[in-house]
N, C-alpha and C positions, 0 to 999 in steps of 0.2 A: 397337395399343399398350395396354399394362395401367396402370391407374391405382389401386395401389395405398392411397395419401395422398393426399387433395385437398385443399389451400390455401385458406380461402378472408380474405381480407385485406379487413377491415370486415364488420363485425357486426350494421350497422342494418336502414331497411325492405325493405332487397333482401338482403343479404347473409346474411343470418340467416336468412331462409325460405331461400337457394339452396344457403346449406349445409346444411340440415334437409332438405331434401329429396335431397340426395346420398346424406346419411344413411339415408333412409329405405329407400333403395335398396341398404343394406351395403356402402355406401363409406365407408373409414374418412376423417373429414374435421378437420379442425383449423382452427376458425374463430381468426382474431387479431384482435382491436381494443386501441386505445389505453385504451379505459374499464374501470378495473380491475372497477367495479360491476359494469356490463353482462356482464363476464367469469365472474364470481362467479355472477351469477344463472342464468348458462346453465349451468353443474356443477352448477347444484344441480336442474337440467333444467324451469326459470321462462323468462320472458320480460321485455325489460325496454322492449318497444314494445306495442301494438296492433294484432292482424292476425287475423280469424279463422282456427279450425283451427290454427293456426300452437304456439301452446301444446302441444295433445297431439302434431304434431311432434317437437319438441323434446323434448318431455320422454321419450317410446319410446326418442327416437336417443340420448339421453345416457345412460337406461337401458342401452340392451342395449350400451352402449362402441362405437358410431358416429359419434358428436360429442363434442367436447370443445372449450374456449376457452382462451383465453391472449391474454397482450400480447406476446409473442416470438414471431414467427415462426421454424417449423422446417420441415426438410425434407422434401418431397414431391415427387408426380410432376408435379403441375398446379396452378397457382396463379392461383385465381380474385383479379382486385382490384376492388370495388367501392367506393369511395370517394367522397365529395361532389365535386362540379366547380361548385363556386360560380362568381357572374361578381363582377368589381370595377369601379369606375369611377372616372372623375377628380373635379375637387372639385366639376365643376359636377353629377355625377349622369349624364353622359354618357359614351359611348365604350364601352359594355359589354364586358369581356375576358376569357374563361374564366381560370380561375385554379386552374392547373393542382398547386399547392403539395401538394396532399393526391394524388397520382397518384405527386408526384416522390416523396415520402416513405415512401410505402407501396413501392414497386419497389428504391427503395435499401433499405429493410429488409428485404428476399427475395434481394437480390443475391448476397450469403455465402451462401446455401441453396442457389443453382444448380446446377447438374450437366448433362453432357450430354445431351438426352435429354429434359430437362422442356420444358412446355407453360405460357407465360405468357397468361394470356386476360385484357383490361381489358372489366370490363363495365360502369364508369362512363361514362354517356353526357357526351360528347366533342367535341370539335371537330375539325373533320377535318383528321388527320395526326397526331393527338393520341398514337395505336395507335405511330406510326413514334417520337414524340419520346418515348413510354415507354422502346423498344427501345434508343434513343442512350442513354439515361441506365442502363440496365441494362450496355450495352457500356461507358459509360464505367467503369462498377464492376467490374465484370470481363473485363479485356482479354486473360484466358488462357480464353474461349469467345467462341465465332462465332456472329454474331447473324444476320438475314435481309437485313437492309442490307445488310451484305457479302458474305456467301455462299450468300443464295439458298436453293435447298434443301437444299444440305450441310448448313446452316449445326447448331450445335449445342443450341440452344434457337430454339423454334416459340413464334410471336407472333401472338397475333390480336386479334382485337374482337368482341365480342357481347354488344350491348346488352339493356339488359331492356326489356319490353312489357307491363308489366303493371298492371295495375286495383287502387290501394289497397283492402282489404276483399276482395280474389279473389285475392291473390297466389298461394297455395300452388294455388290451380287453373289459375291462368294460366299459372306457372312449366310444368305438365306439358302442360297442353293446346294452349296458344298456337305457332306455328311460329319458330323465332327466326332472325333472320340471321347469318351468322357469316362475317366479315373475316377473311382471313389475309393475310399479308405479303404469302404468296408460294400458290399453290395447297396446297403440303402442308402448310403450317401450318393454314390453313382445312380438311384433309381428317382433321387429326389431332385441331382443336377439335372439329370435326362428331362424330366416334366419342366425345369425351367428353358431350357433351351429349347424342347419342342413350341416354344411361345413362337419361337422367330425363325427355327431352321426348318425348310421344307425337306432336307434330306435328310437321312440317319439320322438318328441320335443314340449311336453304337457306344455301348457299357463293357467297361473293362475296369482294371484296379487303376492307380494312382500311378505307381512304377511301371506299367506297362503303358499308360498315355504318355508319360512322361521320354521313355523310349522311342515311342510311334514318333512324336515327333521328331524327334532327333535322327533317326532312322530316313524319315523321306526327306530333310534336308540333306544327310549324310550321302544319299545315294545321291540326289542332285547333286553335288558337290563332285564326287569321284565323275561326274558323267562331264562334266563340265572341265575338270581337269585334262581329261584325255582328250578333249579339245583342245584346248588351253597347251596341252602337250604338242601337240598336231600342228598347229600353229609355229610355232618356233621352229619345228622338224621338218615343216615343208618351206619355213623362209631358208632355212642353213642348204637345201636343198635345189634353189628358184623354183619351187613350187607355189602357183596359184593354191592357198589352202581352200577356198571359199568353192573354188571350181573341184576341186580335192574331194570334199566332203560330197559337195551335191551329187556327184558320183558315185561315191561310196552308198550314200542314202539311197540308189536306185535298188542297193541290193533289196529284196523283201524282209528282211531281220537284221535289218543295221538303219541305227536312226541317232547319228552323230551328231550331237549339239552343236551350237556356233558359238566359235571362241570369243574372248574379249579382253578387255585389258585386266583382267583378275577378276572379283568376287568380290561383293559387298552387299550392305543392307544390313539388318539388325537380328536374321538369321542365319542363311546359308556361310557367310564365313565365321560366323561364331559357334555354334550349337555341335560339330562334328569336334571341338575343341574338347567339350563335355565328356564325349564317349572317351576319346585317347585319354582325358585327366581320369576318366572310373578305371579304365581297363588298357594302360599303357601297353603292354606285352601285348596284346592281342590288336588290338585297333589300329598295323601297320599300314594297313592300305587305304585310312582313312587319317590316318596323320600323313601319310606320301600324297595323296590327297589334298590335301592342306596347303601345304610345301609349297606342290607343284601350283596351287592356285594365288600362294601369297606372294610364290616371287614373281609371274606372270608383269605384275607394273614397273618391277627392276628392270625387266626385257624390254619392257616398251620406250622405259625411260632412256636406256641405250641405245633405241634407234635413232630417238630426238635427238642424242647427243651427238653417234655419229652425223645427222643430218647437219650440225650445224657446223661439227667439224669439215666437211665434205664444202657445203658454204665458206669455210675460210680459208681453204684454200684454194678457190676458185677465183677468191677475191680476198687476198691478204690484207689488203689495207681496210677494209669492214672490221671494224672491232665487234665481239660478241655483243656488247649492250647497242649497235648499232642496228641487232638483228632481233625480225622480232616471229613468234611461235602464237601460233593461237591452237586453245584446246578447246575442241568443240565438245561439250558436256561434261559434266562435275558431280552430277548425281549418281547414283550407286547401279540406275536402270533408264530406259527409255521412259520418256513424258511423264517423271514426278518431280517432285522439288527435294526428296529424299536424298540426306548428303551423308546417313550412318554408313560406316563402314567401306565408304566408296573408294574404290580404286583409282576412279578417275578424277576422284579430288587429291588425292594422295599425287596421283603423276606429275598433278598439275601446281603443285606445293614443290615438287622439286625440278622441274622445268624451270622454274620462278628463278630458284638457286642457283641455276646455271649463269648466270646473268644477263640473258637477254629478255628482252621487253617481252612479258606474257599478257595476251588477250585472252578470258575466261569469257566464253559464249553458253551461258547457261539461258535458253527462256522461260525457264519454270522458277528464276529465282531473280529477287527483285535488288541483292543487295550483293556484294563481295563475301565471300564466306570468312569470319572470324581469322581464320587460320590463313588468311591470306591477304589480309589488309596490311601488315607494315610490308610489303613484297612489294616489289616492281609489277606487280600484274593490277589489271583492270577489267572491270565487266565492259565487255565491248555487246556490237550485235553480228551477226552472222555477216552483213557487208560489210562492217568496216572490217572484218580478221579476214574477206577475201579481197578488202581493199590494200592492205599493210601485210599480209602476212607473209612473212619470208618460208617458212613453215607451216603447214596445217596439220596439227595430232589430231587425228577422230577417233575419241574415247566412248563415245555413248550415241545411240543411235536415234535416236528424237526424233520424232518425225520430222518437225520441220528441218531437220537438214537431208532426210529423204526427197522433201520436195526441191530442194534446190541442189541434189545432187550432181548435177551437168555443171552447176554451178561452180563447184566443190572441184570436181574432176578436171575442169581447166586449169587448175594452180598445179606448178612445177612439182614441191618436193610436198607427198603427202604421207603421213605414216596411217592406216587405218587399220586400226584395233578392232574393229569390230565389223567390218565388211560392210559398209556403206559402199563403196564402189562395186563389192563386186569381183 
């Protein structure tokens, strides 16, 4: 099959590199998102995320008329959707439910574009059967073509799943290097996504159903997740203890079959703390050790936030007459990981949103972001830079390991009271 126009529907940190990289390869691609900006700045061949590499991408394929953006979807042979799959909850904070709103929206606005013959691929990770209840609501929109539901391999539009795998800050190498899985309905769906992503993957292009891609992913985040918890556990068990955990673990790792992750201040980003959510909402009774799992990684930023708190207590009474707002806390990193501007799901935007609350003055040292994040502008906090929070800071929380505070680490390490979440010292 020839794939003359690739679709690709959302624009963000997946979508935007997998359409750039289509591109790169002389397929003519028409990425669509909702954000008019985001749109704008891709024509003008910018970037309106964080990715290395990803820039001069972009900017070649928009040069030589391989990429282009838009809020309208138009028609093509193959229609990548990469869209958010947030989760939602009830009032108590419990019941986690994929929240599938951004999947339905995006597929009803490609539905008019259909044609016999095209290739729908969801590569928003999923819940499993997620792939199938795309294809209903596709057939619901168009009940003059045949979906895989009903007609199998006749049927007149191919449905798959293939999720992304990849490492923020490596995307555009991961995207070609990495082996991907690919669900189809039915075997030729999966035979027809395979030949499209053989365009750009140099590794695998491993065919499986729709419900077991759908799993795969959920499954290697899920195990990341437990691994990371029992770190994350470790951590707290060897401060209740005065244990060094950092010196703890490197220890432990000398054994030959133990390779103990480094803890942090929780879990974030736009998979690992969401997608294990999935499994417990299909299979509550069984999925105990990956909702304990969860738990143990959601409350991880309460702990950190209680050392801040002691620290500052500890502060006031060393000096009673300092009032709280007289004392000021700097959180070094806001992003969800080392060296992105990625603020989904971050823990160490969350600490640092309730640090604020405490009422002393919070410096946010982010340098992958150029502005105060949303959720922290009516606060008492300000973007500072790495000097001034070691010039003022009563307090230093180290949330996120950036390089650039690796290189001024001696720097870091001279101030009094430091709480480090994530072993920058050591």
């Amino acid at each position: 099959m020839s794939f003359n126009t690739i679709a690709m529907i959302g624009l963000g940190y997946i979508g935007l590199p997998t359409a750039a990289v289509f591109a790169s390869r002389r397929q003519h691609v028409v990425g669509v998102d909702i954000d008019q900006e985001a749109v704008d700045t891709i024509n003008c061949g910018e970037i309106h995320i964080v990715e290395p590499e990803l820039d001069m991408v972009v900017h070649a394929a928009v040069k030589e008329g391989y990429l282009r953006a838009t809020t309208t979807p138009e028609p093509a042979d193959a229609f990548l959707v990469a869209v958010p799959t947030p989760f939602h909850t009830d009032n108590n904070g419990q019941n986690h439910k994929a929240d599938l709103r951004y999947i339905e929206a995006a597929v009803r606005s490609i539905a008019p574009m259909l044609k016999p013959g095209n290739l729908v691929v969801l590569e928003s990770t999923s819940p499993v059967g997620a792939t199938e209840q795309m294809a209903g609501w596709l057939a619901e929109a168009r009940p003059d073509l045949t979906f895989p539901q009903t007609h199998g391999e006749t049927s007149d539009i191919r449905v798959a799943h293939c999720p992304e795998r990849v490492l923020p800050g490596h995307v555009i190498r991961e995207l070609v290097e990495n082996d991907r899985v690919i669900g189809g309905m039915t075997p030729k769906c999966a035979e027809v996504a395979c030949e499209l992503y053989r365009i750009v993957v140099e590794g695998k292009c491993v065919p499986t159903t729709a419900r077991t891609a759908e799993m795969s992913k959920l499954t290697e985040n899920s195990f990341r997740d437990v691994n990371i918890a029992f770190a994350n556990e470790l951590s707290t068990i060897a401060h209740e203890l005065e244990i060094n955990v950092w010196e703890l673990i490197s220890l432990a790792n000398r054994h030959p079959r133990v390779n103990i992750l480094s803890p942090g201040a929780g879990v974030g980003g736009h998979c690992i703390a969401v997608d294990p959510w999935f499994i417990v909402d299909a299979c509550p009774e069984q999925a105990q050790l990956i909702r304990t799992a969860r738990e143990v990684n959601d409350g991880k930023p309460a702990w950190v936030l209680s050392r801040v708190n002691e620290a500052l207590e500890t502060l006031h009474r060393e000096a009673p007459d300092v009032r709280r707002s007289e004392l000021t806390v700097a959180c070094l990193g806001v992003a969800f990981k080392p060296d992105i501007d990625d603020l989904r799901e971050s823990p160490a935007l969350g600490i640092t949103e309730k640090v604020a609350e405490l009422g002393c003055h919070t410096l946010v040292i982010e340098p992958n972001i150029d502005a105060l994040p949303k959720s922290l502008g009516s606060s008492n906090a300000e973007l500072a830079t790495l000097d001034e929070a070691l010039a003022q800071a009563d307090v230093i929380c180290v949330l996120v390991k950036h390089k650039p505070f690796i290189q001024r680490v001696e720097s870091v390490r001279e101030k009094g009271t430091i709480i480090d979440a994530v072993g920058l010292l050591g």
